[in-house]
C-alpha positions in Angstrom: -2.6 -8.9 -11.0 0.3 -10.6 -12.6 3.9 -8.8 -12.0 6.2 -8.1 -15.2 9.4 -6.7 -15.4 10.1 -4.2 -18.2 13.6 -3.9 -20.1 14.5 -1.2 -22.1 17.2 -0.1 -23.9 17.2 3.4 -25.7 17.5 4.5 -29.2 21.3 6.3 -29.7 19.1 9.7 -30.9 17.1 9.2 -27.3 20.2 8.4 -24.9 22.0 11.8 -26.6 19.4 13.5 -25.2 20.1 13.1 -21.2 19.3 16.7 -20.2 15.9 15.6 -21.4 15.6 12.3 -19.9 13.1 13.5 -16.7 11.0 15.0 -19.1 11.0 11.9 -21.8 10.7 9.6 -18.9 7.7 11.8 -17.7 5.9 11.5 -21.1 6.4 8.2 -21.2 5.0 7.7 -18.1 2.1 9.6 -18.7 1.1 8.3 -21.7 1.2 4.6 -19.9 -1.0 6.0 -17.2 -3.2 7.3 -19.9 -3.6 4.0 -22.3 -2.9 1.8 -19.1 -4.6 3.1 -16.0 -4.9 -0.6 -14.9 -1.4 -1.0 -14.7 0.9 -0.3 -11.1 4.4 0.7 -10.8 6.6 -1.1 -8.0 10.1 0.1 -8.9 12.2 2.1 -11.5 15.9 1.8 -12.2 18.5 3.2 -14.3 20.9 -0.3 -14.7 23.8 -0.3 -16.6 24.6 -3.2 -19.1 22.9 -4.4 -22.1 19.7 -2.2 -21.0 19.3 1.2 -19.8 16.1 0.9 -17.6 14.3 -1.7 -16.0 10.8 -1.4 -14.5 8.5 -3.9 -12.4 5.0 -3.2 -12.9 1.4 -5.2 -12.0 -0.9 -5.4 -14.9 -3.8 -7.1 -15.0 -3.3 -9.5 -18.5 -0.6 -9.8 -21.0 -2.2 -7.8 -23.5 -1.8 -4.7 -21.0 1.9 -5.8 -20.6 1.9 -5.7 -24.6 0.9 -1.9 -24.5 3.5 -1.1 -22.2 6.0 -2.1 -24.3 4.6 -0.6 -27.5 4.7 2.2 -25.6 7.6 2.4 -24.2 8.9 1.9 -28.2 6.7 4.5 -29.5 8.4 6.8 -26.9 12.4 6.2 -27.9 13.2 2.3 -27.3 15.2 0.9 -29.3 14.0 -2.6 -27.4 11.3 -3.3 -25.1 10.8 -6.2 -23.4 8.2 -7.2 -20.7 8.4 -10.5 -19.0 6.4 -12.3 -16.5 7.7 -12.8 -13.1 7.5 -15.1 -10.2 7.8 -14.6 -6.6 10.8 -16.6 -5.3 8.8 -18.1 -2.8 6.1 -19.6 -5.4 8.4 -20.6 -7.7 10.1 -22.9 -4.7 6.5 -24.5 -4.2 5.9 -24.7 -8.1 9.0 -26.9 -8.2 7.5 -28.8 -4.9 4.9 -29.7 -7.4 7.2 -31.4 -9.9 
């Protein structure tokens, strides 16, 4: 399976609502389990910066990675992005091969 890391950054009405957040996170959660049972979480984290959340996840295609992120919009993102990720150690030999 290919690792991705998820960005997301809430919509204002969402982040207002941070005695709700376990329970919106929950939902969100669920409903990825339920569209995307494929898919495995590695970590979760709370950042702070440009984005409010970033998640690293295994899914098994990019299409998969697509739903995540649709659903993670459909569930109070304001952005969503999933990107593909490397290991360090791979992407040392990938430039090995250059």
């Amino acid at each position: 399976m290919q690792t991705y890391i998820l960005l997301t950054k809430l919509a204002p009405e969402v982040s207002m609502k941070m005695k709700k957040r376990a329970e919106i996170g929950h939902n969100w959660l669920d409903h990825v389990k339920e569209k995307c049972p494929q898919v495995k979480f590695i970590a979760h984290y709370a950042i702070l910066g440009q984005y409010d959340f970033i998640d690293i996840y295994e899914a098994p295609d990019i299409e998969t990675a697509a739903k995540v992120s649709i659903i993670s919009q459909a569930n109070g993102a304001l952005t969503a992005e999933s990107m593909s990720a490397i290991p360090y150690k791979r992407f040392v030999e990938l430039t090995k091969e250059i």
